[in-house]
C-alpha positions as CSV (number, residue, x, y, z in Angstrom):
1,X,0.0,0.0,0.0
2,X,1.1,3.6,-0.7
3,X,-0.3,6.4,0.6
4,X,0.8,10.0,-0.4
5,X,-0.6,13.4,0.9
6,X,-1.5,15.7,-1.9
7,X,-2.0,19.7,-1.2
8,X,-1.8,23.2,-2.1
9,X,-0.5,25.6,0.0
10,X,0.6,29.5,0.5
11,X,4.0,31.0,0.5
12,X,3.6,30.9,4.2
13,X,2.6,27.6,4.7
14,X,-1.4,28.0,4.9
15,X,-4.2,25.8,3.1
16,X,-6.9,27.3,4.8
17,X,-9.6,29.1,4.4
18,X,-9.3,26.6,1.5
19,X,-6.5,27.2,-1.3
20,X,-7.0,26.6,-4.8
21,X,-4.0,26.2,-7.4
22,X,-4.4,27.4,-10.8
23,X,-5.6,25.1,-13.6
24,X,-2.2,23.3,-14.6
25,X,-2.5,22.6,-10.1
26,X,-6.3,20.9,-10.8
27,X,-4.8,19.1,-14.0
28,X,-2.2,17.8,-11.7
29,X,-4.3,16.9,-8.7
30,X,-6.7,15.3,-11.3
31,X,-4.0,12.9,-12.7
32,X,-3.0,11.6,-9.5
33,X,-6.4,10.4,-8.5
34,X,-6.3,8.4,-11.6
35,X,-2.7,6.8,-11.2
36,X,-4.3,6.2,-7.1
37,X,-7.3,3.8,-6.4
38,X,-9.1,5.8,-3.3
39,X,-8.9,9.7,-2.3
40,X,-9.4,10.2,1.8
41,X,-11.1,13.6,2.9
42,X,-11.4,14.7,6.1
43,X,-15.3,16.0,6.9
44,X,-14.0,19.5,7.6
45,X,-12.9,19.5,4.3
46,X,-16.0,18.2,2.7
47,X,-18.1,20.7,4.6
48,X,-16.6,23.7,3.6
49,X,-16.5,22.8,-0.3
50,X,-18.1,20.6,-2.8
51,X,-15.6,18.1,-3.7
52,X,-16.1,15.0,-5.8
53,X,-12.8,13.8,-6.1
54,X,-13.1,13.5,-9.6
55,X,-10.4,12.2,-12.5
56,X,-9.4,14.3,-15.4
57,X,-11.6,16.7,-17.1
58,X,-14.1,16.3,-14.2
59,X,-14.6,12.7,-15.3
60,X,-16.5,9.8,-12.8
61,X,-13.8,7.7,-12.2
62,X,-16.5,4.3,-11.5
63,X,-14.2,2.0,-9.8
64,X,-12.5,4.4,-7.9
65,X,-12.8,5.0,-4.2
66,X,-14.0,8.2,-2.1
67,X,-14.0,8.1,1.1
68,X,-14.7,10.5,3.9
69,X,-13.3,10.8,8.0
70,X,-15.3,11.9,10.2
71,X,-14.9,12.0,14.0
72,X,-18.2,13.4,15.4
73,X,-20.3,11.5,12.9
74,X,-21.5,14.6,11.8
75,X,-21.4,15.1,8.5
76,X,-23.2,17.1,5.2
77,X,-24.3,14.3,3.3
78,X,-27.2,16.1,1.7
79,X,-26.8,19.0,-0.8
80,X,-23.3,17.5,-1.5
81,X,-22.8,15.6,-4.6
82,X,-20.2,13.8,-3.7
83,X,-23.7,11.7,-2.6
84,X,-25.5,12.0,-5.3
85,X,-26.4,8.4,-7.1
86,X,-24.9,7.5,-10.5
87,X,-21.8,9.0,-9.9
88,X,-19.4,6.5,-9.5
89,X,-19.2,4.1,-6.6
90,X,-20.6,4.8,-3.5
91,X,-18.6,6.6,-1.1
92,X,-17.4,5.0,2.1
93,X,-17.4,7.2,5.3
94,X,-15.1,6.6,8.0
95,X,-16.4,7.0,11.4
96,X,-15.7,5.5,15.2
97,X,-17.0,2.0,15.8
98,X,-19.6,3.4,18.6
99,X,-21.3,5.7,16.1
100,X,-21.0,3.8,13.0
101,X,-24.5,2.0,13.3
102,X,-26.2,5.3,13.9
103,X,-24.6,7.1,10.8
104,X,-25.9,3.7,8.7
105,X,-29.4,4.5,9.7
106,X,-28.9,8.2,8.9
107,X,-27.0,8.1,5.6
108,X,-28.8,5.4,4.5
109,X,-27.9,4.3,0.9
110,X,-25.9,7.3,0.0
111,X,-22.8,5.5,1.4
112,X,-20.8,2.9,3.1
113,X,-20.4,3.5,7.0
114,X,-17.5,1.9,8.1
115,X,-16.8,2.2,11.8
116,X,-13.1,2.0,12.5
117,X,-10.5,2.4,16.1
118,X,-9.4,5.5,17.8
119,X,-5.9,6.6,16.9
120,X,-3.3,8.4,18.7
121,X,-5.2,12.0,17.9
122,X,-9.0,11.2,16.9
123,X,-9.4,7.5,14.6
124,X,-6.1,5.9,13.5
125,X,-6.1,6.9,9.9
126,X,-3.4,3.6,9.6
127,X,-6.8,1.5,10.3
128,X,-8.7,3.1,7.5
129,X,-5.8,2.7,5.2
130,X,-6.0,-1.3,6.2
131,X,-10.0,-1.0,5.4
132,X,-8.6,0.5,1.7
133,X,-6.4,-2.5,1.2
134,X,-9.0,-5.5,1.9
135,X,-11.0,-3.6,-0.3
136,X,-8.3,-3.8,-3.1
137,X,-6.7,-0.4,-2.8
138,X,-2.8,-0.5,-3.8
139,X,-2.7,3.4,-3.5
140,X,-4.4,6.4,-1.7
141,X,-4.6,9.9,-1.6
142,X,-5.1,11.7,1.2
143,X,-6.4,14.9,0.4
144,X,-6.7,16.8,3.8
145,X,-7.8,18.7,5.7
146,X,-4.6,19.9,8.2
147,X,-5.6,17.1,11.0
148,X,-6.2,14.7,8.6
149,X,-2.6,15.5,7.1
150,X,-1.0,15.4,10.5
151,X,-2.3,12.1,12.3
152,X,-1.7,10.3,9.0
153,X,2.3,11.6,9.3
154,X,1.9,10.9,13.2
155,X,1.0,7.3,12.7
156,X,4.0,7.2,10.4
157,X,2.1,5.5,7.2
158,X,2.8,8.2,4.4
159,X,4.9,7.7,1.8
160,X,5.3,10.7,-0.2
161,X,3.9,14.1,0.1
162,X,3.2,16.5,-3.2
163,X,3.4,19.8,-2.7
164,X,2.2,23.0,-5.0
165,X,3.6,26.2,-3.3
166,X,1.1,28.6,-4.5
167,X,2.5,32.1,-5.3
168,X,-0.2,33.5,-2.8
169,X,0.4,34.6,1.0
170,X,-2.4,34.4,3.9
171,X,-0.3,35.7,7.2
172,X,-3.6,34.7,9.1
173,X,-3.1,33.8,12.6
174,X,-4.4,30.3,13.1
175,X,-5.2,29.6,10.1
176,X,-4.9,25.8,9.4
177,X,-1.5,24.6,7.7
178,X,-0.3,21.9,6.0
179,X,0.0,19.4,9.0
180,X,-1.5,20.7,12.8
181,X,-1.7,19.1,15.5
182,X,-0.6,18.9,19.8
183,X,3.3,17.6,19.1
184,X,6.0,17.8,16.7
185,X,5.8,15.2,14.3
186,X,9.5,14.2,14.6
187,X,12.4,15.0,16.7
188,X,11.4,17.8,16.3
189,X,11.3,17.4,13.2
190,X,10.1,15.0,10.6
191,X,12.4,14.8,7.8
192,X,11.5,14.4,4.0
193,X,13.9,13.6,0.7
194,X,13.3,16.4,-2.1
195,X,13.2,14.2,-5.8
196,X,11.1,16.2,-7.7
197,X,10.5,19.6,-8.2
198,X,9.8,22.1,-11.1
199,X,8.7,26.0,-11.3
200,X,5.4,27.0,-13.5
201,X,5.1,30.2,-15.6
202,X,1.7,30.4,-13.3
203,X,4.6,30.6,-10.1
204,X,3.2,27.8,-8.8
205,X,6.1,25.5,-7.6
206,X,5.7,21.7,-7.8
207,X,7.7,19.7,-5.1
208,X,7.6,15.8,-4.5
209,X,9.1,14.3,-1.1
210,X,9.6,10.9,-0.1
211,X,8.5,11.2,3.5
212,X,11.6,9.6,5.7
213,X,10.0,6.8,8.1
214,X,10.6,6.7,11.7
């Protein structure tokens, strides 16, 4: 299994309020769902957009896998289309074994509820990964949001992280970064191997790390 965190972020660091990349950015993000089998969102990241985790060109990619994380169990599964029927399989939401038969009975047929353990911060995103690969998953994309981003580094189960430096600059206090959480992710810090990168007339900057395990 190979798990890689894909995002876009400031010049300072920030993805949120949610940051967009240009076009060549989507194009990018787009082809990397279809060279992955499943895409993992967290449910903060669902509720402030619209995302469908589609392929290129906004295609339905049908065998593909979306999925959803979701702590509280609560989550905006109507007026989002990532739930809307005849659009691909039918997304799987992630939730904690003590609320997953509730969320069954509330989302009814407009996904899978799979209830999975805690983790170190909030549900081990390691046992969600293991839910991907009985299903047949070789490869996931984690999406974020910033907690999402962080326990899945925590846990130690991410692979590589793509990076697109957007020529933008937030400065907002608080505002989520690529990775937050309670405690440094390394010693303190959680090294990474640079073995791709490239500049875009856009000023985008594209960076690929191999993430260094622990």
């Amino acid at each position: 299994m190979k798990v890689t965190i894909i995002c876009a972020s400031t010049a300072c660091g920030r993805i949120g309020p949610i940051v967009s990349g240009s076009p060549l950015d989507r194009e990018y993000l787009e082809k990397m769902r279809l060279e992955t089998d499943a895409s993992l969102i967290g449910a903060n990241t669902l509720r402030l957009g619209d995302p469908e985790m589609l392929g290129p060109g906004g295609v339905t990619l049908r065998n593909r896998i979306r999925a959803v994380i979701t702590g509280s169990g609560r989550i905006p599964v109507y007026g989002k289309r990532l739930f809307l029927e005849g659009r691909g399989r039918r997304p799987i939401i992630f939730t904690g074994l003590e609320i997953a038969p509730d969320l069954r009975l509330s989302v009814g047929r407009k996904a899978t509820v799979v209830g999975i353990n805690k983790g170190p911060f909030g549900l081990s995103i390691a046992d969600a990964v293991s839910a991907l690969a009985r299903l047949g998953v070789e490869g996931v994309l984690i999406e974020g949001g910033a907690g999402l981003n962080y326990s899945a580094l925590y846990e130690d189960i991410v692979d590589e992280l793509h990076l697109t430096i957007t020529p933008k600059l937030s400065g907002e206090k608080g505002a989520p970064s690529l990775a937050d959480g309670p405690l440094p992710l390394g010693r303190p810090f959680l090294d990474m191997k640079l073995f791709e990168s490239r500049v875009e007339e856009s000023g985008e900057v594209f960076l690929r790390y191999k993430i260094k395990k622990r």
